[in-house]
C-alpha angles and dihedrals in degrees: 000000000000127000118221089221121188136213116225076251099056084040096055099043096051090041085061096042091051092048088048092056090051101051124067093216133063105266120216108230103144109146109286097038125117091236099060087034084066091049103048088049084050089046096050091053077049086058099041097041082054096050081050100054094044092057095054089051085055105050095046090071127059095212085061093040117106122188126326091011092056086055091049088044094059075025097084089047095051106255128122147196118277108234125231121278126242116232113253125193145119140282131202105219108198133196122202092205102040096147101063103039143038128233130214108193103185118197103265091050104131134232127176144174120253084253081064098244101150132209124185134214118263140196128270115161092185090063111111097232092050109122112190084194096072097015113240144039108327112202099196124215115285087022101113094193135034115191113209134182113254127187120197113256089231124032124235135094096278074084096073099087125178120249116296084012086121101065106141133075109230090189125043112246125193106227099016117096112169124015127203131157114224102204111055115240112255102154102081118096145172136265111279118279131220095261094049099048087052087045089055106036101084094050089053087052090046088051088066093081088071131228093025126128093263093051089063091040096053093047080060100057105035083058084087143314109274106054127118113190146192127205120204113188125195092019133083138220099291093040098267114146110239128171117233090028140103130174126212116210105192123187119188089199091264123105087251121035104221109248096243091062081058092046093050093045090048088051091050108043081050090068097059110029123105124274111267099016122126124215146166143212136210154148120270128259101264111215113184110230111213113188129185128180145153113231121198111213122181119262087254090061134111115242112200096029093056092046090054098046096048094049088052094048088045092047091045083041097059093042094060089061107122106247103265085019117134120236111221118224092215090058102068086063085055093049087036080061104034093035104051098081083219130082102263127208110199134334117219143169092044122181127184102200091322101321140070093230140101126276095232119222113276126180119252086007112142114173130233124205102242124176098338100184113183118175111210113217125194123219116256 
């Protein structure tokens, strides 16, 4: 539904024609007599009583909601924003002297970027150097690097750093002297936005009617912010089909889901299955996508700008893919056109990991950008 809406212009003027037509007499209401000074007082209520009404209206429908209001909106039905996601990887911690000297590395221990956005060490108690006895990651002597977990200090997706980006020690360790981390970081995000929390709204209503579908989706995807899914009923783990029995695949958009995000997401889809029903849960299949491909720009475009922001738009492309979702070969020439930022003339040489052929669909499959080379061409 449409609103008729008025400027104070719109409201004035039509305030002076209407008490024209109801006096038999030619009113005065040039600008500066009292007359038209009653009028434009009366016309700016008008306004304001309009702005007002618009905002209530607002702020009754969730699709129109922005904001707080959108929390206090899901807020009366007792459901509530999911808060941003700190970035979790791993770091290599090298001594030059290792033979020669030990290293305790204890969970709290910093590391940062040399734009000093710090991550700390955290506990796992699985990890093959952790020693309980002095509490923390031993590198033993003649071991030249120790790789420890790290979790950035604040969530959000400034978290998510390139490879080597963590090069500096934030706290002094005897027996560590450089510190890098080999995989870059892709799993922080951050809070959840407006769109998401609508998005996301029906399915958390529908999760009331427990042990549905929905419920077990829902405790998915209220575990954070960052998660894609998949559900498979009726199958376990290996593919088998079992009666009684469903399998989660969960992918935080990194090449590992830590094993806490699994542990969280196994808590929470317990709580609401059915009684009796058995269940896993596990980490996707991860299939590394290489893509090469020669791009022909016109003479006017920019190079470098077009190649970084293709390879940007194919690597957030092929993360998108749903998890046991296919890739088709014939869409990289599609992204290769829409992605560039430049007008583009024709894409060839296309290879889609080594081959100009379709990924085919595979349960619990979820794909990783992997080495996207795309050489940018001028025309003429």
């Amino acid at each position: 539904m449409s609103f008729s809406l008025r400027s104070f212009s719109s409201l004035v003027q039509t305030a002076i024609v209407t008490a024209q037509a109801h006096c038999g007499k030619k009113l005065t209401l040039e600008i500066g007599t009292p007359g038209r000074a009653m009028i434009e007082s009366v016309s700016a209520l008008g306004l304001w009583l309009q702005y007002a009404l618009m905002q209530i209206l607002c702020r009754t429908r969730l699709a129109t909601s922005v904001g707080a209001d959108c929390d206090s909106f899901v807020g009366d039905f007792g459901m509530t924003r999911l808060p941003g996601v700190k970035s979790l990887g791993s770091v290599t911690m090298t001594c030059f002297s290792y033979d020669n000297v030990s290293a305790v590395v204890r969970p709290g221990v910093t590391v940062r970027t040399a734009s000093a956005l710090t991550f700390q060490v955290v506990i796992d108690r699985t990890h093959e150097c952790w020693s309980t006895d002095t509490g923390g990651y031993v590198r033993p002597v003649g071991m030249p690097s120790l790789t420890v977990p790290v979790e950035a200090l604040s969530e959000g997706i400034q978290g998510n750093v390139a490879i080597g980006a963590i090069s500096l020690m934030g706290t002094s360790v005897a027996g560590i002297d450089i510190v890098t981390n080999l995989k870059a970081f892709a799993n922080g995000s951050d809070r959840e936005t407006d769109a998401q929390l609508r998005q996301r709204f029906p399915l958390w209503l529908a999760s009331k009617a427990s042990a549905s579908r929905s419920a077990v989706e829902n405790s998915i995807a209220e575990t954070q912010n960052n998660l894609s899914y998949a559900v498979f009923d009726g199958q376990t783990a290996n593919g088998v089909t079992r009666a009684g029995y469903f399998t989660v695949v969960v992918d935080d958009g990194s090449d590992h889901v830590p094993e806490q995000v699994i542990q969280r997401v196994y808590t929470s889809v317990e709580a609401n299955k059915a009684l009796g029903v058995g269940f896993t849960v596990q980490r996707p299949v991860i299939l590394t996508v290489d893509i090469s491909m020669t791009v022909l720009i016109a003479s006017d475009g920019d190079v470098e700008a077009a190649r970084v922001a293709l390879t940007r738009a194919l690597s957030a492309d092929i993360k998108a893919a749903q998890i046991g979702a296919s890739y088709p070969f014939s869409r990289l020439s599609y992204v290769a056109y829409v992605g560039a930022g430049v007008p583009v003339l024709s894409v060839t040489h296309i290879l889609l990991n080594g081959r100009q052929d379709d990924i085919p669909a595979q349960a619990s499959q979820s794909l990783f950008p992997g080495t996207i080379s795309v050489q940018i061409v001028q025309e003429g």
